[in-house]
C-alpha positions as CSV (number, residue, x, y, z in Angstrom):
1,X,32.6,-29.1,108.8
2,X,31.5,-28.2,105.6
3,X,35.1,-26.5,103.1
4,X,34.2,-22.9,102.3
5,X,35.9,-21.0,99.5
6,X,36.1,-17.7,99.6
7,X,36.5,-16.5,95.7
8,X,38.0,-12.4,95.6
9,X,40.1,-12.4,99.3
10,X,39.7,-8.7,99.2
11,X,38.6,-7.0,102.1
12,X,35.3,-8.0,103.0
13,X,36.7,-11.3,101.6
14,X,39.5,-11.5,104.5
15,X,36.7,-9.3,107.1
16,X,34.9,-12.9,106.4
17,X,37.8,-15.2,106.2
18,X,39.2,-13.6,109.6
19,X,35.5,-14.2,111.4
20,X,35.5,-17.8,110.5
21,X,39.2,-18.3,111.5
22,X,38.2,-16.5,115.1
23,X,35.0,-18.5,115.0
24,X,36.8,-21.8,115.1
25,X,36.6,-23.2,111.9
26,X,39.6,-25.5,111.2
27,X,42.1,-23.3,108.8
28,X,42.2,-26.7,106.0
29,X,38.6,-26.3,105.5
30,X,38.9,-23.0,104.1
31,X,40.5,-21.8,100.2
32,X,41.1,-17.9,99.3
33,X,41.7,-16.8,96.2
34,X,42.9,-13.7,95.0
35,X,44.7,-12.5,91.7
36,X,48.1,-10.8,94.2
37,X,48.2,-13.5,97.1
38,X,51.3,-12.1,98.5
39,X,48.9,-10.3,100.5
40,X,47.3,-13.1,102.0
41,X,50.6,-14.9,103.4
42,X,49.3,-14.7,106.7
43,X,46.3,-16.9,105.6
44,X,49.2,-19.0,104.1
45,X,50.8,-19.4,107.5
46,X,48.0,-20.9,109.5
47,X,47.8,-23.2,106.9
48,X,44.5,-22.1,104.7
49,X,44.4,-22.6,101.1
50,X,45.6,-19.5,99.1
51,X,45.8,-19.9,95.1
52,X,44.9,-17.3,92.1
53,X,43.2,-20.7,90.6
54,X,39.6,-19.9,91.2
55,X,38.9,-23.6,89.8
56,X,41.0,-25.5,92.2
57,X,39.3,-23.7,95.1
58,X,35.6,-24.5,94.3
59,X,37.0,-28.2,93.6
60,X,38.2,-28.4,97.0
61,X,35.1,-26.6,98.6
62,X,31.5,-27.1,99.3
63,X,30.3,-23.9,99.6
64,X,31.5,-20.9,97.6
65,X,31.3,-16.9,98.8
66,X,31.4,-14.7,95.7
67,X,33.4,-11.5,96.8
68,X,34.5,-10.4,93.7
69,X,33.7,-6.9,92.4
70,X,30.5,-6.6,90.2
71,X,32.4,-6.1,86.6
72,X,34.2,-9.4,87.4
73,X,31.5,-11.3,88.4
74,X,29.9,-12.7,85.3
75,X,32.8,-13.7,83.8
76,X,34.3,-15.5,87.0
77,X,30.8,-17.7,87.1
78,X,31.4,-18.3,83.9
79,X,35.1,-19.4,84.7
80,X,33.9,-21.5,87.6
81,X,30.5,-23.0,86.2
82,X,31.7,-26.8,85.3
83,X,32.8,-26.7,89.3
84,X,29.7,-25.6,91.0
85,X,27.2,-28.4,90.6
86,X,26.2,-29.6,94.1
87,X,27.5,-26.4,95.5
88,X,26.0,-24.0,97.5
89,X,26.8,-20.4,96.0
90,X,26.7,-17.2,98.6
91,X,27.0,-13.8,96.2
92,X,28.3,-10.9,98.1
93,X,28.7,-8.5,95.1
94,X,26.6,-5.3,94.9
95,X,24.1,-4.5,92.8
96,X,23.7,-7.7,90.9
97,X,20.2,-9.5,92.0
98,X,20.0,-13.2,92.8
99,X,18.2,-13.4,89.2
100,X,20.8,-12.1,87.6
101,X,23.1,-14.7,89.0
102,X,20.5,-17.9,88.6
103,X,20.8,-16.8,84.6
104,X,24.4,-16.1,84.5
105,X,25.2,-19.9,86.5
106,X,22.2,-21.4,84.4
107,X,21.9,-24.2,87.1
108,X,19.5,-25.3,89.2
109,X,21.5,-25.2,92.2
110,X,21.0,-23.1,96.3
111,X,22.0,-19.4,95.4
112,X,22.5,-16.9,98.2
113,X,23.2,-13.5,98.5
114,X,24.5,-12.3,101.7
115,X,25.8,-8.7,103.0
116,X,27.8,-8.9,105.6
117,X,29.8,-5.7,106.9
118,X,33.6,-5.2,107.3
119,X,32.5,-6.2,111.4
120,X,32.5,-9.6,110.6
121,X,36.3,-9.9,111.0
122,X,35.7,-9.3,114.6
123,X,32.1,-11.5,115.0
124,X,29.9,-8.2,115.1
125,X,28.4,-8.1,111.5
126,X,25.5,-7.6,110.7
127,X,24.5,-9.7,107.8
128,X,21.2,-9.8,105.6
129,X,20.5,-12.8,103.6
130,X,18.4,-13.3,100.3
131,X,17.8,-16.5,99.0
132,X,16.7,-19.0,96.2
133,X,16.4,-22.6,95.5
134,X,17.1,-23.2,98.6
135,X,15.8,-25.8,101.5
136,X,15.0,-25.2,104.7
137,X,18.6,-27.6,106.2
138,X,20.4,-25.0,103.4
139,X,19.1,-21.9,105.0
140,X,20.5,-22.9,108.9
141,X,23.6,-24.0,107.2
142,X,24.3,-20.6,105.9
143,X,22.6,-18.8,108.8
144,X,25.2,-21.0,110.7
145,X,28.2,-19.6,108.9
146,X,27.0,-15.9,109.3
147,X,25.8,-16.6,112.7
148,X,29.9,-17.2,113.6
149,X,30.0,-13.6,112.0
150,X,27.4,-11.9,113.9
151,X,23.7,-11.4,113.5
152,X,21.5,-12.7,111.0
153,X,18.6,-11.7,109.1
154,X,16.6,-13.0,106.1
155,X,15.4,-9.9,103.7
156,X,13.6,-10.3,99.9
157,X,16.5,-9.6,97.7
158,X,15.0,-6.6,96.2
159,X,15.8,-5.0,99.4
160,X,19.5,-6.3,99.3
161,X,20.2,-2.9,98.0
162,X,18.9,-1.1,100.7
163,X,20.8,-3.7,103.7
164,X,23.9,-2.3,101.8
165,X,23.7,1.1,102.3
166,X,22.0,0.8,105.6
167,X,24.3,-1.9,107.6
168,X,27.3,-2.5,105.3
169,X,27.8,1.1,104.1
170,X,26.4,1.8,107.6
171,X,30.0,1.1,109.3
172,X,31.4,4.0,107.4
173,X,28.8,6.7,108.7
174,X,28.7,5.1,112.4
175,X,32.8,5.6,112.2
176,X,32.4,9.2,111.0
177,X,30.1,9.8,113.8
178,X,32.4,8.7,116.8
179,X,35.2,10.7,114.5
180,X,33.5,13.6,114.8
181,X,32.7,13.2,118.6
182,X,36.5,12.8,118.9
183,X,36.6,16.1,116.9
184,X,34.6,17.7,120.0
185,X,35.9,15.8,122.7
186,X,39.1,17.3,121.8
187,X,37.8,20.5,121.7
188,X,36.5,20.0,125.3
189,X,39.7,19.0,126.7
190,X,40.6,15.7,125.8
191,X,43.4,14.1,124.4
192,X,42.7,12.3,120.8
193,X,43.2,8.7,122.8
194,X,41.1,9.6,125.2
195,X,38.6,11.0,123.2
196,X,38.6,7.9,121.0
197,X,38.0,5.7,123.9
198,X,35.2,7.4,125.3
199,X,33.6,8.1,122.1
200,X,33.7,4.6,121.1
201,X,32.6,3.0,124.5
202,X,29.9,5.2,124.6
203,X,28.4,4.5,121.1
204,X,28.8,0.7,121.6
205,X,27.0,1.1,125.0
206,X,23.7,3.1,123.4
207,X,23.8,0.2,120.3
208,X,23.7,-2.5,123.3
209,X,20.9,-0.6,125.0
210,X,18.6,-0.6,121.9
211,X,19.6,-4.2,121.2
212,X,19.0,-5.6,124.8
213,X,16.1,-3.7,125.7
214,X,14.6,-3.5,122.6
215,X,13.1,0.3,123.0
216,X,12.8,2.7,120.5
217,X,16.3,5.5,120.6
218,X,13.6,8.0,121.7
219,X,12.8,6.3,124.8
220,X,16.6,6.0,125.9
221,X,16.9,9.3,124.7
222,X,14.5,10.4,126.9
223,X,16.5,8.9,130.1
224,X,19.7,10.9,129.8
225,X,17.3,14.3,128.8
226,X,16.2,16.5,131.2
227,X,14.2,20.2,131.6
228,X,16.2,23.1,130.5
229,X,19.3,20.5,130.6
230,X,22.6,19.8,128.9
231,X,21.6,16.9,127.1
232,X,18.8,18.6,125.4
233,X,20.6,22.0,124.7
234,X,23.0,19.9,122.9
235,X,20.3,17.7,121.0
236,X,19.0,20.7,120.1
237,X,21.4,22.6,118.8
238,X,22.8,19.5,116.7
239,X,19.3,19.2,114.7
240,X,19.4,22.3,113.7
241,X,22.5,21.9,112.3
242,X,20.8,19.4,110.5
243,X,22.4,16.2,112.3
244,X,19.5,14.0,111.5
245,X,19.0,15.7,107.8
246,X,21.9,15.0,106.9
247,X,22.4,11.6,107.9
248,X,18.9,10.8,105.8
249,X,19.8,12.5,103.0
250,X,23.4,10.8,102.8
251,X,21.7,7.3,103.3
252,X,19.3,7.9,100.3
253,X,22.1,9.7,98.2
254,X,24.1,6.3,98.7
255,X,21.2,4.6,98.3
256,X,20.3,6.2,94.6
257,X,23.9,5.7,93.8
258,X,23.7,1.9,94.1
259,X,20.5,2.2,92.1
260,X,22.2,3.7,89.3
261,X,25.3,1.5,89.0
């Protein structure tokens, strides 16, 4: 199996690290590196690589996933160049492009960038890939390693922006959701536990339902809705709140945020 070094163990860093170590992959074919690695002793344990040298870890590595955050980025390629021929180089910062990285690394070498979501650590990412300079054996290898991680797809980078806010920043407003369900669970009767449970199991079952059967959220909608029902009164009365407002208008506000950074 191929070494992979994972360069800024922060948390999308270890969300990664943990999916691969779940996935199978042997724990000596894997570095971290982070400035404060007392917080990765449990890394150290099953006996992966953990140094604040970001040199020794590309040395020791094949391919390298940038998780550093965006300010720290140039100058860590910089640090790392004379390590990274015959590498293959997966960026997960935000908001720099593939081209910006091609100049800043200045070699002709497979450049990735990937946005996986904080799910990973648990197999259920959903990760959208970009790519450059690549060949076509490259592309499964890395589909391979985010394939341990979840789903797949391949996007043009100038829409790496927009798999961000959509699936990575996605987590966050799927969690406030099921939060907020708790929130009237509660109110209806339930304990917080309880709530939590059924709140969650319910969302994961209407994410497999769109997934498996591949319909439109309408159509499954439409199943559980019924004349002068429940379901619908409830619908109903949410959009007019402005439930579906206000989750499009938070996706673009995040969106023109990462725009502007």
């Amino acid at each position: 199996m191929n070494k992979i070094a994972i360069i800024g163990a922060g948390k999308l860093g270890c969300a990664i690290a943990d999916g691969l170590l779940e996935s199978g992959i042997d724990p000596n074919n894997l570095s971290l590196t982070r400035r404060k690695i007392s917080t990765l002793q449990k890394y150290t344990d099953l006996g992966v690589l953990v140094t604040t040298d970001n040199n020794e870890a590309v040395k020791n590595s094949e391919i390298i996933i940038l998780c550093v955050k965006p300010q720290k980025t140039k100058s860590v390629l910089q640090e790392i160049a004379s390590d990274l021929n015959n590498k293959i180089i997966i960026s997960t910062v935000t908001g720099i492009t593939i081209t910006e990285l091609k100049e800043v690394i200045n070699l002709e070498i497979p450049l990735f960038r990937a946005m996986p979501n904080t799910a990973a650590a648990i197999k259920q990412s959903m990760t959208c890939v970009s790519t450059i300079n690549s060949t076509d054996t490259q592309k499964e290898l890395v589909t391979s390693i985010f394939k341990n991680l979840g789903e797949v797809v391949y996007i043009e980078d100038e829409l790496m922006a927009s798999a961000t806010v959509l699936a990575a920043s996605g987590i966050a407003f799927a969690l406030r959701y099921i939060r907020a369900s708790m929130q009237g669970g509660i109110e209806i009767g339930f304990s917080s536990e309880l709530a939590q449970k059924i709140a969650a199991q319910t969302i994961k079952g209407a994410a497999e339902l769109i997934l498996q059967h591949g319909t439109h959220p309408e159509s499954e909608i439409d199943k559980v809705t019924t004349p002068q029902g429940i379901t619908i009164t409830g619908l109903n009365k949410m959009e007019q709140e402005g439930f579906s407002s206000s989750i499009v208008q938070g996706i673009l506000a995040s969106q023109n945020k990462i725009e502007n950074l």
